[in-house]
N, C-alpha and C positions, 0 to 999 in steps of 0.2 A: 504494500500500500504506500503509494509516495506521502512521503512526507505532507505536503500541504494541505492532505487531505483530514491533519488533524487540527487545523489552526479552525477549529472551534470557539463558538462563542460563549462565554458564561452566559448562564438562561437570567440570571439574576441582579446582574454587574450594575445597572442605571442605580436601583435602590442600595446598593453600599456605597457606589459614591454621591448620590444626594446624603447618604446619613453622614458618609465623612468626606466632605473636599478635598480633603488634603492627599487622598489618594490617588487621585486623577492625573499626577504628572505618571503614576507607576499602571497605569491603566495596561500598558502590555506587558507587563509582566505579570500581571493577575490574570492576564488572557494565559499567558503560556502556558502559567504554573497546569489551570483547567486543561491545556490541550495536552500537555503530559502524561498529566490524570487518565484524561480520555482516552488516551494511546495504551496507556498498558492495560486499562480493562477492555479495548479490542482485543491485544495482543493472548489478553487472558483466554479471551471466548473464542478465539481461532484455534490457540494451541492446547489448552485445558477442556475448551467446554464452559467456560465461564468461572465464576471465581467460586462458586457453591464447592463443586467439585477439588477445585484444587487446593481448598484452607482444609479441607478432608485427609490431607495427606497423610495424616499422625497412622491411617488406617492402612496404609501401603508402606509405610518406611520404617525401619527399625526392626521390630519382631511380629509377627501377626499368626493368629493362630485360626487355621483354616477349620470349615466346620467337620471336617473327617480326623481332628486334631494333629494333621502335619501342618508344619511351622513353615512361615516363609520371613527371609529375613532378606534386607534389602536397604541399600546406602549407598549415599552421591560420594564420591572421594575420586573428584575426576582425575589428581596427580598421581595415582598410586600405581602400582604399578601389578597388584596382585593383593586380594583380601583372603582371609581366611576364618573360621569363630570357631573358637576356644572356649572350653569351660568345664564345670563339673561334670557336664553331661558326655565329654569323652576323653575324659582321664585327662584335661589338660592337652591334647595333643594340639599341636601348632599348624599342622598338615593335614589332616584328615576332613576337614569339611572345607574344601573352597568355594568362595563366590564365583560365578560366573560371569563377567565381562557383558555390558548391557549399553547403547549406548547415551551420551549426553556425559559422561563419566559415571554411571549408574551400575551398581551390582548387585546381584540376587543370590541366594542361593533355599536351596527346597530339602528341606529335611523331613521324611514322609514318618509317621507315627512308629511307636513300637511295635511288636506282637501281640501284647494286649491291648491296641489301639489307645495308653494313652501317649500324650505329647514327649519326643523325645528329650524333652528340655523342662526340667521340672518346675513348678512354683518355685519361688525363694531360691533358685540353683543361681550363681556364679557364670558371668558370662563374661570374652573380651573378642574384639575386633582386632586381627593381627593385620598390620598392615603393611606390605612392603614396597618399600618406595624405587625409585628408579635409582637410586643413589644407591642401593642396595640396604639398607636400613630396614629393619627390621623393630614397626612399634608395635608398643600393645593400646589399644583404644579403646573408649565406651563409646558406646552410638548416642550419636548428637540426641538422634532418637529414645534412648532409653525414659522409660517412665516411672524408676526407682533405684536409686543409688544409695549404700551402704556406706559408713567406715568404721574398720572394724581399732577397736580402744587403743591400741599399738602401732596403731599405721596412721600415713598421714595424706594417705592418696584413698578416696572414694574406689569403690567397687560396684560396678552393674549389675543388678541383681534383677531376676527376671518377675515378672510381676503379672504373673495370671493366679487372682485366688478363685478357690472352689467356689466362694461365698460373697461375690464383690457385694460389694454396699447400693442398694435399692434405694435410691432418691424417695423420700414420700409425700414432700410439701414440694407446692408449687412456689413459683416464684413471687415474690410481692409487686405488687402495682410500682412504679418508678414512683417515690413521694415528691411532690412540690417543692417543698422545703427539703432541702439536703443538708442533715446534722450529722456528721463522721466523726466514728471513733476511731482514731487512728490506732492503729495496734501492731504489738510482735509478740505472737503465739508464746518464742518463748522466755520473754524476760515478764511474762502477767502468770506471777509466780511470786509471794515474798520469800519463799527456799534459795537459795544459793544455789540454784543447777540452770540447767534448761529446761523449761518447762514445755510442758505436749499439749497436742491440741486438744487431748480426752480434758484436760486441767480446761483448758479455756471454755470447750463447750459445758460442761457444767459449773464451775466458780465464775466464770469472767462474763459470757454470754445473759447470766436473769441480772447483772450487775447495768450491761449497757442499756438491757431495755429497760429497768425502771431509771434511770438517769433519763432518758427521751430521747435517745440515738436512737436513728433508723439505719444506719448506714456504717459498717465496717469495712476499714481498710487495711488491708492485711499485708505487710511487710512481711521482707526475708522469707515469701515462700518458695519461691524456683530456687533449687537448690546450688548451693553456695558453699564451698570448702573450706573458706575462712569466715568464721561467726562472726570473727569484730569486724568485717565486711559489712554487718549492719544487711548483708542480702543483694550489696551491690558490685557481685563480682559473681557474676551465676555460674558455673560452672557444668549444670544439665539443667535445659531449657525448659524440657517437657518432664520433670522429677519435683514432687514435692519435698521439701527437706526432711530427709529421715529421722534430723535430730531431735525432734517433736512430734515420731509417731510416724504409724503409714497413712499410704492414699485414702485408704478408707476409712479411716479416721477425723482425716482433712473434708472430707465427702459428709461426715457426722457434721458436724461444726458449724459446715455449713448449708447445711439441712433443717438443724436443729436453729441457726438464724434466723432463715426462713418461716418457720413453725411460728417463731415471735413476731411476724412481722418487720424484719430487719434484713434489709438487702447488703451485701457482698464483693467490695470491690479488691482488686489485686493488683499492688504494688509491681507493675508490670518492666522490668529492666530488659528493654530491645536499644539502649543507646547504647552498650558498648558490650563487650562480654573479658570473662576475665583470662588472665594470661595461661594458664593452667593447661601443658598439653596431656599428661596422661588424662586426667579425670575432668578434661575440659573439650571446649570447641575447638584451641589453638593447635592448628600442624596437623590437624586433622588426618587429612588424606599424606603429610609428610612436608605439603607445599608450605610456604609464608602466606598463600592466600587464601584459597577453600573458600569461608565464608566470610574473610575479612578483604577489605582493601591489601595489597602489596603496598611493604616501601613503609615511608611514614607515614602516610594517610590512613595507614590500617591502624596505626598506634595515638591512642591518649596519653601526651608526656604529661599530663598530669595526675591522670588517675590509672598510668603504668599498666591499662586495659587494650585492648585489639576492639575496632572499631567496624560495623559492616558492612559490606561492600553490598548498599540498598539497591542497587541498578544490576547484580545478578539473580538471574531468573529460580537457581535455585535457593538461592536467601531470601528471595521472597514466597518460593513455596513454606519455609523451612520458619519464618517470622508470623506467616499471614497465619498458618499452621498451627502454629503456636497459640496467637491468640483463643482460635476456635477451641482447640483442646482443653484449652480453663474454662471456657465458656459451657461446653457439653458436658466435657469429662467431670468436673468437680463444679459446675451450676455455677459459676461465678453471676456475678450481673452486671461488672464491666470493667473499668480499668484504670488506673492512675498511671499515665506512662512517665516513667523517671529520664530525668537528663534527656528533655526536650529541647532545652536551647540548644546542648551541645551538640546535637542531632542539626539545629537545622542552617549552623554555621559552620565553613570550613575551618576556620580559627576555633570552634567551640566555647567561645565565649570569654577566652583565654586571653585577657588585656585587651578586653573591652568594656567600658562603663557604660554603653547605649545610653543617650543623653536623651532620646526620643524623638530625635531624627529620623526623618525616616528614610532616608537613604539608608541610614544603617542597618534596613530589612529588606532591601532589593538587590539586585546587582551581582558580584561574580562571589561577592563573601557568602551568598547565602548560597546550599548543598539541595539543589532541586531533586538531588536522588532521593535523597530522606525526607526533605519535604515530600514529593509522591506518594511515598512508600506511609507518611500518614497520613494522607489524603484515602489512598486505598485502604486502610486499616479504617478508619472511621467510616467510610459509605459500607465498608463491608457489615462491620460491627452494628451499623444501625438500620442496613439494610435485613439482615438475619436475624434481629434481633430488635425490635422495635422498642423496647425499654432500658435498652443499653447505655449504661454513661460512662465517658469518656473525660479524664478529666488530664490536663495538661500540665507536666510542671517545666513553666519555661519562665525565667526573670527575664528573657531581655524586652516582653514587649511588644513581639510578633502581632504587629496590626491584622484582624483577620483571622485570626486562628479560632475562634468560636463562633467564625459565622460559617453559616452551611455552605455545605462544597458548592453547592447549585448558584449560589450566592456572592461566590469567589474566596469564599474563606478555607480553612482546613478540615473544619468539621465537628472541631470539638464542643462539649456540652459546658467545660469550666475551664479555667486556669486556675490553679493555684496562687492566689495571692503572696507569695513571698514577701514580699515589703515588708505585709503588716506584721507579722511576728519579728522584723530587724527592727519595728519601731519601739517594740517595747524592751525587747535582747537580740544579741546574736542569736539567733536559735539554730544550734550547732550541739554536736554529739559530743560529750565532754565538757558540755558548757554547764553550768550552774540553772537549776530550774528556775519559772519563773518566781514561785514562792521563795526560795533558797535565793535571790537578787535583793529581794523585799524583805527576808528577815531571816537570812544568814543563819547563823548559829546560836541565834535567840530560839531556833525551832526545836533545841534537841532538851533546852530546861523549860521554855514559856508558854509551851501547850497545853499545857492543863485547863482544864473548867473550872477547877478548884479554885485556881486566884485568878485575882484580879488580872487583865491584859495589861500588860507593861506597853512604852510607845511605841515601842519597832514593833509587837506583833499586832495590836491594834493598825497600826497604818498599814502594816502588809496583808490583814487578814481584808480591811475595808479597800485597799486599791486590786487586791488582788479578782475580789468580786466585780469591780468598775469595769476595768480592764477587760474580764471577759464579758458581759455584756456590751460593753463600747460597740467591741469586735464583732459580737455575734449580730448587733441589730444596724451595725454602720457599715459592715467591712465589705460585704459583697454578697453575691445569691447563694450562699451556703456559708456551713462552717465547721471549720474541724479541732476538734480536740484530741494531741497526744495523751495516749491512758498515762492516770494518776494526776495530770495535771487538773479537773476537776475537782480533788480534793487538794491540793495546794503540794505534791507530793517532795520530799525534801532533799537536798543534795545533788545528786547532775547522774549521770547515766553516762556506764564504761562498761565496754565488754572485757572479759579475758582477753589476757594478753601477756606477750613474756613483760613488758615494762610494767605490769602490775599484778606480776608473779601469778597471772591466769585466776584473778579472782574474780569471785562471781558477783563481789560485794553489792557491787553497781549493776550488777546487771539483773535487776530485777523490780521488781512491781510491790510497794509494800501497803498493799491494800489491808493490813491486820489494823494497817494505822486510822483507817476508816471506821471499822468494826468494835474501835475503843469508845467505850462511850464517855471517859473523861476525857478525851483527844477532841481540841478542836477541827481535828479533820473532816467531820463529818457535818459541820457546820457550813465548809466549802462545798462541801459535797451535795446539799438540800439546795443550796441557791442553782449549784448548775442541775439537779434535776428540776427546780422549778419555771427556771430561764427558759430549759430545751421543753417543757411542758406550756411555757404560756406561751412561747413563740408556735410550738404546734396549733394550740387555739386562734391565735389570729395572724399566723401566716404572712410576718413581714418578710422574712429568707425569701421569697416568693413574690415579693410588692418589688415594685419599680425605684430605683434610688430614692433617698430619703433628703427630706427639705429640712435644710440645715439656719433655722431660726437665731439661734446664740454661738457664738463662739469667744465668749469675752477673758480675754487672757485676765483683767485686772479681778475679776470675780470668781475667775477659773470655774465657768460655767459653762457647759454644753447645751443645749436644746434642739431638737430634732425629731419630722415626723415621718414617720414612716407605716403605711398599712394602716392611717387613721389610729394610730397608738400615738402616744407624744412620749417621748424618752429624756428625762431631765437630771442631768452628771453636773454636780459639783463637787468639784475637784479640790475644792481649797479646805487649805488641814485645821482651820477653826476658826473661819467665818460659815455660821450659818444665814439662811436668809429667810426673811417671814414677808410674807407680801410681796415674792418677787415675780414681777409681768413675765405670761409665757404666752408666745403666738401661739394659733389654735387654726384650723381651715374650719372643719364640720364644727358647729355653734352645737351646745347640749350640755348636760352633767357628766363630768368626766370623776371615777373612780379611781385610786389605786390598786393596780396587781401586780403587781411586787414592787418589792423595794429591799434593796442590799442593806440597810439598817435594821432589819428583822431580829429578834434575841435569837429567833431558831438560826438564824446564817451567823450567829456572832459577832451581832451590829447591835444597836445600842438600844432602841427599840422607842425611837425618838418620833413617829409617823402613825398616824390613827388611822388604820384602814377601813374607817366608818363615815371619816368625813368625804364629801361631796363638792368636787368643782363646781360651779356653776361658770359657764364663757358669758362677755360682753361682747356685744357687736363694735367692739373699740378696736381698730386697725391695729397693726403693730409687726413691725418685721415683716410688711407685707403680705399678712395675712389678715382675714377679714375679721376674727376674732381674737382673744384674749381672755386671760383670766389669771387670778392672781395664787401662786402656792407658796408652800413654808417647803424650803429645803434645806434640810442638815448640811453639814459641813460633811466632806468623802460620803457620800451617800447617790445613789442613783432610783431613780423611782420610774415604772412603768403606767403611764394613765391610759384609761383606756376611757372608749364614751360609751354610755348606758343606754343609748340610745342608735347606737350602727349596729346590725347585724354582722358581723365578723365571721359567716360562713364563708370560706374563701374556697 
């Protein structure tokens, strides 16, 4: 098909540039990006059959068990030069089963059942990909494909293990409706543990899972599950694509988890890492077939000098069978309900972001810096995902900015459903691994004697207990169309978060979840704890996460006052540490009796309990901040109050 025939039009392009002018000077390259798009889902339906068929791969490649129980095994490793599979199942030999030579660089090989018809390659048995190169080398491999990898206590390289149980795990809840409001519990399987170990997913779906739902999270995000070799990788150094991490149990236990989400009404998203993969050739992607490239770039464009990872080569046809693949396979295989994709800026620049500040220019997002292969490559991953999947969300973590990446592909955008706000969590800390929580910035080492209920609040933990409530409301009703909370920070959790490591003699100290601290009932923890299940419970009721940006009424540095309406709620932050104010004017749009529903000075949140949730606003038709109403409230000093009117129906 010649070329011109893809210079396609966006169906959508006029309505994103009336929304933003300023795009219009990059108008063909919004065209392009679409005709690239366009080109490879032809390229898909000429050479595949379409893209249904081809993200189906996981069902042809790696190991597959035919229904007469012979096995078929089968792998792209276009440089090599001869395959062979090794394992418990024939004494280890090196020679005895070869692949057969297929084209495209593609190998097979048919191992047909035993005499008692079952599989010659047992559950839980031991397997490896010999592969020998041209160079004459001689490695031993896991298939990119495998869908469970092992390490056994003494060893420091993973092992493929084969993964057909008698008894797979039966899905029994359906998926939940996509909610409106999107409130994430950010999580990792296993430091939601207060034990010093790794903690499994059997611990999460019964202790941690009736935790999130009575807090008011709909929505789990699940880190470090494709499995990862190095744990203080934090998950971001995958090393088998399509393998749950063993370190917290099997597939079918991950399969429990989140089933049993499900059941509660809580959808399931996966901390999905396709920006880079890590260095690791026995028990990794790297050298695969023997070559430097296989599924990476060649040279240094396959390498991240900063995070010492191999990078994808998004424009070969088998790395996007082998990614698109991928996705689907969380999607079916273990119900997910859709994706958080990691290390998106570095994806969609050739420099990856590496000494650049993007000022918000927007040159700085067209032009030869930016990597249209990996752009495509999520352009295709999103039409896929929402095409197959109608409730699917997709959420982006990119800082630099990318104009367009949550507006729909038809649209000219990428396709995603969210970005990740980064900013706002740098506005209140770095928020970084090893960094000091946010309770633990606000009251330090007053947290480990000034806890108590018993005495009185001393002024660091009074100020930390009362900013630390602000702060996340600010965030949750100002910041954007969703909101996510790391577990433990809801209850204010204390100290900073490390994994094992030789520089801290492999302790678990840090690496874990000390919900016991919640569970005390003379520990002010669970103080923090009532404000965010009542936060994520009123926003469920009237549904601002889900309103259109918020009308910012006050902003008075000298009063250290807030005002802002959002979802016909009115949100009023004062910030200053002992001026309170009585009588002070708040704009109003809808005139009525306005109530309070909550307020971070409650005795039950470990506020002072300075606010009568009896009295009654009444608005004036008195102008004010450009609004056509007004009325007048008593606001404590560090206290935040949510008004709502008595008179809107708030079905949203």
């Amino acid at each position: 098909m010649a070329e011109s025939e893809y210079n396609v039009s966006v169906p959508h392009l006029n309505s994103l540039l009336q929304m933003d002018p300023y795009l219009k000077p990059f108008e063909n390259d919004l065209q392009r990006r679409y005709g690239l798009f366009k080109k490879q889902l032809t390229l898909l339906e000429e050479a595949e059959g379409g893209f249904d068929q081809f993200t189906r791969s996981y069902k042809s490649y790696g190991v597959q068990r035919m229904p007469d129980n012979s096995l078929v095994f089968k792998e792209w490793a276009p440089a090599a030069e001869a395959l062979f599979l090794t394992g418990d199942f024939n004494g280890w030999d090196n020679f005895s089963h070869p692949y057969t030579k297929k084209e495209f660089g593609k190998w097979e090989l048919h191992i047909p059942p035993k005499e008692d018809k079952t599989p010659a390659v047992a559950h839980n048995s031991k397997l490896k990909v010999v592969v020998h190169t041209r160079a004459g080398e001689r490695l031993f491999r896991i298939s990119p494909w495998a869908k469970y990898v092992t390490r056994h206590e003494k060893s420091v390289i993973y092992d493929w293990v084969h993964w057909d149980p008698p008894q797979p795990y039966i899905h029994k809840h359906p998926r939940p409706q996509k909610p409106r409001s999107l409130r994430i519990y950010e999580s990792h399987v296993g430091i939601a543990s207060p034990e010093g170990k790794v903690a499994s997913y059997s611990n999460f779906t019964h202790n941690v899972l009736p935790r999130i739902k009575d807090l008011g999270y709909n929505c789990i995000q699940l880190m470090a599950i494709m499995e990862h070799a190095y744990y203080a990788s934090f998950g971001y150094q995958v090393t088998s694509f399509f393998a749950a991490s063993s370190r917290c149990g099997t597939p079918e236990e991950l399969k429990e988890l989140i089933d049993v989400a499900h059941s509660l009404g809580i959808i399931v998203l996966l901390d999905v890492v396709h920006s880079h993969a890590s260095k690791n050739t026995e028990d990794g992607l790297n050298h695969f077939d023997g070559s430097d490239s296989c599924f990476f770039h060649s040279g240094p464009r396959g390498e991240h000098s900063l995070w010492d990872s191999r990078l994808f080569n998004y424009s070969g046809w088998e790395v996007l069978r082998f990614l698109l693949s991928n996705l689907r396979w969380w999607m079916e295989e273990y119900r997910f309900d859709g994706f958080r994709f990691d290390g998106v800026s570095s994806m969609l620049y050739h420099h990856h972001g590496i000494g650049s500040g993007f000022s918000g220019d927007y040159a700085e997002y067209f032009g030869l810096q930016v990597d249209e292969d990996s752009l495509v490559y999520l352009m295709l991953a999103n039409h896929i995902l929402h095409t197959l999947y109608e409730d699917c969300i997709t959420i982006a973590e990119d800082v630099s900015g990318m104009p367009t990446l949550c507006c729909p592909i038809q649209g000219g955008g990428l396709g995603f459903d969210y970005r990740l706000a980064m900013a706002i969590p740098d506005k209140w800390i770095q928020a970084l691994v090893g960094d000091k929580t946010l309770a633990f910035w606000l009251m330090d080492k007053d947290m480990y004697t000034n806890m108590s209920t018993s005495i009185p609040m001393n002024s660091v933990i009074d100020r930390g207990i009362q900013l630390h409530k602000m702060i996340r409301l600010l965030t949750h009703s100002l910041g954007g169309e969703g909101y996510l909370n790391f577990m433990g920070n809801e209850f204010g959790h204390p100290e900073w978060l490390d994994f094992p490591r030789v520089g801290n003699n492999e302790s678990y100290h840090y690496a874990r979840r000390q919900f016991n601290l919640v569970d005390t009932d003379h520990l002010r923890y669970w103080q923090l704890y009532a404000f965010d299940r009542d936060m994520n419970r009123t926003e469920d009721k009237y549904g601002w996460l889900a309103a259109p940006p918020a009308y910012i009424s006050v902003k008075h540095e000298g009063d250290k006052v807030i005002v802002f309406e959002r979802a016909n709620v009115i949100f009023i932050f004062n910030f200053h540490p002992t001026n309170s104010y009585s009588n002070y004017r708040v704009a109003v749009g809808p005139p009525g009796k306005y109530k309070i529903k909550l307020d971070s000075d409650g005795i039950q949140y470990g506020g002072h309990g300075r606010l009568d949730h009896n009295t009654e606003f009444f608005t004036e038709p008195m102008e004010f901040n450009n609004l056509p109403n007004s009325m007048l409230v008593y606001i404590p000093c560090r206290t935040a109050i949510v008004l709502v009117n008595e008179e809107i129906d708030y079905c949203y």
